[in-house]
N, C-alpha and C positions, 0 to 999 in steps of 0.2 A: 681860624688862624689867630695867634697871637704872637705879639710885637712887645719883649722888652728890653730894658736897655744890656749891654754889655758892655759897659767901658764907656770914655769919654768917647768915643769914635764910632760905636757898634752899635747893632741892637742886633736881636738872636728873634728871625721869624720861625715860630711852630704850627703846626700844620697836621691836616690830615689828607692824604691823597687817595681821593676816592676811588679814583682808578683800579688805584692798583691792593687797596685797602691800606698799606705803610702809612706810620708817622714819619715825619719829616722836619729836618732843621736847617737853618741857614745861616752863616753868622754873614750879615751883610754891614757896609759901612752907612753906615748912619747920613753922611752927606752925597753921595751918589747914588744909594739904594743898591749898591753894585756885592753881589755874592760873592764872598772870598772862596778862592778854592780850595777844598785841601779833602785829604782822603775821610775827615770827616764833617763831609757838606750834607750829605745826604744819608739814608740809607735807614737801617731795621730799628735802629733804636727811639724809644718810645718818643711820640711829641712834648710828652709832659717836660720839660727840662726849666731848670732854675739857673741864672747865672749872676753871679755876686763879682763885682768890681774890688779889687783889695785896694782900691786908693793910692796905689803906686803904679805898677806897673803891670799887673798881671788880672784876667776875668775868670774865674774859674764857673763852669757849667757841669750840671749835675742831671741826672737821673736817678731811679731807682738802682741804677744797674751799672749806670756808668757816669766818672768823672773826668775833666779834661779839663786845662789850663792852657789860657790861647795867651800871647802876646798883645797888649792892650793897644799896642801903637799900629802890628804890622796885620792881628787878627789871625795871625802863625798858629797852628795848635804846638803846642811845648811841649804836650805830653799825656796821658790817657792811660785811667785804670777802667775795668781790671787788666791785670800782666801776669797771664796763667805763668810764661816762662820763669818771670819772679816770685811766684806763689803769692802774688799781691791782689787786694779784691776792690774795688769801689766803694769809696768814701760817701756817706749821705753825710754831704756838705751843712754844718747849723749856719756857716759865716768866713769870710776872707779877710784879712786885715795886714797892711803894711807886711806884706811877701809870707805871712803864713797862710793856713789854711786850716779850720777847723772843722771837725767832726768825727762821725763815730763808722764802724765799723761792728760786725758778732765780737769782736773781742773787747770790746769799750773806745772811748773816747782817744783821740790820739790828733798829734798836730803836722801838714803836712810844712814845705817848703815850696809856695807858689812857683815857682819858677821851675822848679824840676821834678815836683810831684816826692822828693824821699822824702822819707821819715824825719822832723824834727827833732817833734819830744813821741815817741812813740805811748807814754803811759801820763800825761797829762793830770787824769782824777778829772778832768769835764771839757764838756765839748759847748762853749759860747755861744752863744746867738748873737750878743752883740760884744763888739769891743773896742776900746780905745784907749790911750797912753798910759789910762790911769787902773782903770776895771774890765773882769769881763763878764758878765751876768751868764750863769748858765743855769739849766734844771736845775732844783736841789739833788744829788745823787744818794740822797738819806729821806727823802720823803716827798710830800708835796710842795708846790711853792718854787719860788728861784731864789736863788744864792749869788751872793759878787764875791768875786774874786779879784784879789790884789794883782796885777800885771807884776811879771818876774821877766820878762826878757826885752 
């Protein structure tokens, strides 16, 4: 099992259930250990999952496979790729920051909208690991090494 945080309020327990062989997730609250419910509490997708805080108001958790944006206060899921119907795919999440959402996708780098998972800046030029008011440090996209980038929004 592992326990890390999700939010001022959360932490995201992962797991493996030997029973039944599934991974397993839970976003529970942090001060009662009480499981939030919701149709994505449980179920096939992998244990391995990452969840980054954007410092406002939104957690975003990731998998290989799949992403999801919960509400930091109520623990709500907001919203969840992939969305075959939208011919949308799941983002490998680099970092969340003040209501965006960074990362890449097969077709590059691309910025979401934490709160609603659409497309910000759909063609960015790089996906950030880290960032703040000022930079965002991502790969170099020209070689080896990391590059900063001037904050435009």
């Amino acid at each position: 099992m592992l326990v890390q945080s999700a939010g001022p309020k959360y932490v995201m327990v992962t797991g493996h259930d030997y029973g039944n062989g599934r991974g397993y997730y839970r976003l529970v609250a942090a001060a009662t250990g009480k499981a939030i419910e919701s149709d994505q509490s449980s179920g096939s997708l992998p244990y391995r999952i990452a969840c980054r805080y954007d410092q406002t108001s939104t957690t975003i958790c990731a998998t290989d496979t799949w992403t999801g944006g919960y509400d930091a206060e109520t623990g709500k899921l907001l919203w969840d790729l992939p969305d075959e119907a939208a011919n949308r795919t799941a983002v490998k999440v680099t970092t969340a920051w003040h209501g965006a959402v960074y990362g890449t996708t097969d077709n590059g780098p691309l910025v979401l909208d934490a709160r609603t998972g659409a497309d910000r800046q759909p063609t960015p030029g790089a996906a950030p690991y880290l960032v703040s008011g000022y930079v965002g440090v991502a790969s170099n996209p020209n070689g080896l090494g990391a590059v900063a980038f001037t904050a435009i929004g």
